[in-house]
C-alpha positions in Angstrom: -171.7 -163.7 123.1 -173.2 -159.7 122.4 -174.9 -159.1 119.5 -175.1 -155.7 118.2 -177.3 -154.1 115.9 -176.9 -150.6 113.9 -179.1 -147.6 113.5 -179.3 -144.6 112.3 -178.2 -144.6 108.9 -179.8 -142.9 105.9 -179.5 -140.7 102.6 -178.3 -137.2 103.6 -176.9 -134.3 101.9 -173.2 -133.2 102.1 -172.6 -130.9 104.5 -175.4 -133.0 106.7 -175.2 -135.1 110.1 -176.3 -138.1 111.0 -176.0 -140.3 114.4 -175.4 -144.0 114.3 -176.5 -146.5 117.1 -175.1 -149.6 118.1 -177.3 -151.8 120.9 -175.5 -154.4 122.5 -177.1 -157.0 124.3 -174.5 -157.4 126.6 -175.1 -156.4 130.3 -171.0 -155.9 130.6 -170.7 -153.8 127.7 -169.1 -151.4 129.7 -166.2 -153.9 129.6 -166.4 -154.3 125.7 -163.8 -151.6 123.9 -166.0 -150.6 120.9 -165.2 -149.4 117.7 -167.1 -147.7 114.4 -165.8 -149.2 110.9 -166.8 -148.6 107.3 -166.9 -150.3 103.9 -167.4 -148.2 100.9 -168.1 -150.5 97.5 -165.2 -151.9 95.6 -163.3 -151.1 99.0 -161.6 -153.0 102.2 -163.3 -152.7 105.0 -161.5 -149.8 107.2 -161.2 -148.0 110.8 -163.2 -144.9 111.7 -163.1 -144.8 115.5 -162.5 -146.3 118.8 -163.7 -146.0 122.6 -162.1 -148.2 125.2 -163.6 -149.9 127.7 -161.7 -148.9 130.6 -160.7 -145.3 130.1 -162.7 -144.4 127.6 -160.0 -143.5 125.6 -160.9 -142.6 121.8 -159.0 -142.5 118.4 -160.1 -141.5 115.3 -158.9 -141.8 111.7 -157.1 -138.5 109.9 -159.9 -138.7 107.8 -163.5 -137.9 110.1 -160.9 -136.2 112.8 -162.8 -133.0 113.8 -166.1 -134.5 111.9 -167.2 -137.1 113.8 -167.7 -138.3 117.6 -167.8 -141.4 119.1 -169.7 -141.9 123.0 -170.9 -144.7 125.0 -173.6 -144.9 127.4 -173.4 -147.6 129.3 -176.2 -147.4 131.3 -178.4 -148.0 127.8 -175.9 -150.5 126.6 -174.9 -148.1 123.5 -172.7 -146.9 121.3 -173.0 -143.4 119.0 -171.2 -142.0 116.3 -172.1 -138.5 115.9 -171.2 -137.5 112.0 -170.9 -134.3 111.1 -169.9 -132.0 107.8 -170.7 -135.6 106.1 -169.0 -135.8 102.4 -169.7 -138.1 99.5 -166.2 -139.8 100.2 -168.3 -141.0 103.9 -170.8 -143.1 102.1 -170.1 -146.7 102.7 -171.8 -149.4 105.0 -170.8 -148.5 108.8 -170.3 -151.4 111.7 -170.2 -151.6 115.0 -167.7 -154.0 116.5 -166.6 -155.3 120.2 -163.9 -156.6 121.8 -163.1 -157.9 125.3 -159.4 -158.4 124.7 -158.0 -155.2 123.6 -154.1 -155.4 122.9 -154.2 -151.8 121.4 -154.7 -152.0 117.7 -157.6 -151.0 117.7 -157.4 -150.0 113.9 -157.2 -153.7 113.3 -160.4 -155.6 112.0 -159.1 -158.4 113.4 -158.8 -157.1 117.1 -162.5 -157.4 117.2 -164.5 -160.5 117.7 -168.2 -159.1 117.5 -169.8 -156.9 114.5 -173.2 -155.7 114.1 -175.0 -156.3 110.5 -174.0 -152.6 109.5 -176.0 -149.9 108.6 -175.7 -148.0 105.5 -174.7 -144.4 104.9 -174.8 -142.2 101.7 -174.0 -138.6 101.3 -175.2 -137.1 98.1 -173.0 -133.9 96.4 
């Protein structure tokens, strides 16, 4: 079972950047596909972006396209989420989440069997 844990979160200005972490403590997490989601209050939980396992093929939603970047490095075990041009609408808790069994949706919560703790965001006006 990999556990994950989140970093990189903070208080930062609109307009700012910030890079998220996600550690797994998997030694295959080259073969996990991985994916960033978000939770703002009073809100369902909801897709930002995906890299797969295998081709390292990435989606993003319409919403951070163009903003934000999602990497892997295998070799550390890691996951990023570069965040740029951040706006108040980004604040919200973001996880990290894994799956060995990808069937392709990855905008589904439930395609993913691991999640981190979260780490949270906020981006002041």
């Amino acid at each position: 079972q990999v556990q994950l844990v989140e970093s990189g979160g903070g208080l930062v200005q609109a307009g700012g950047s910030l890079r998220l972490s996600c550690a797994a403590s998997e030694r295959s997490f080259s073969t996990y596909t991985m994916g960033w989601f978000r939770q703002a209050p009073g809100k369902e939980r909801e897709f930002v972006s995906v890299i797969t396992s295998s081709s390292g093929t990435t989606y993003y939603a319409d919403s951070v396209k163009g903003r934000f970047t999602i990497s892997r490095d295998n070799a550390k075990n890691t996951l990023y989420l570069r965040m740029n041009d951040l706006k108040p609408e980004d604040t919200a808790v973001y996880y990290c989440a894994a799956t060995l069994w990808y069937s392709g949706h990855y905008y589904r919560s439930d395609e993913y069997r691991y999640w981190g703790q979260g780490t949270q965001v906020t981006v002041s006006s």
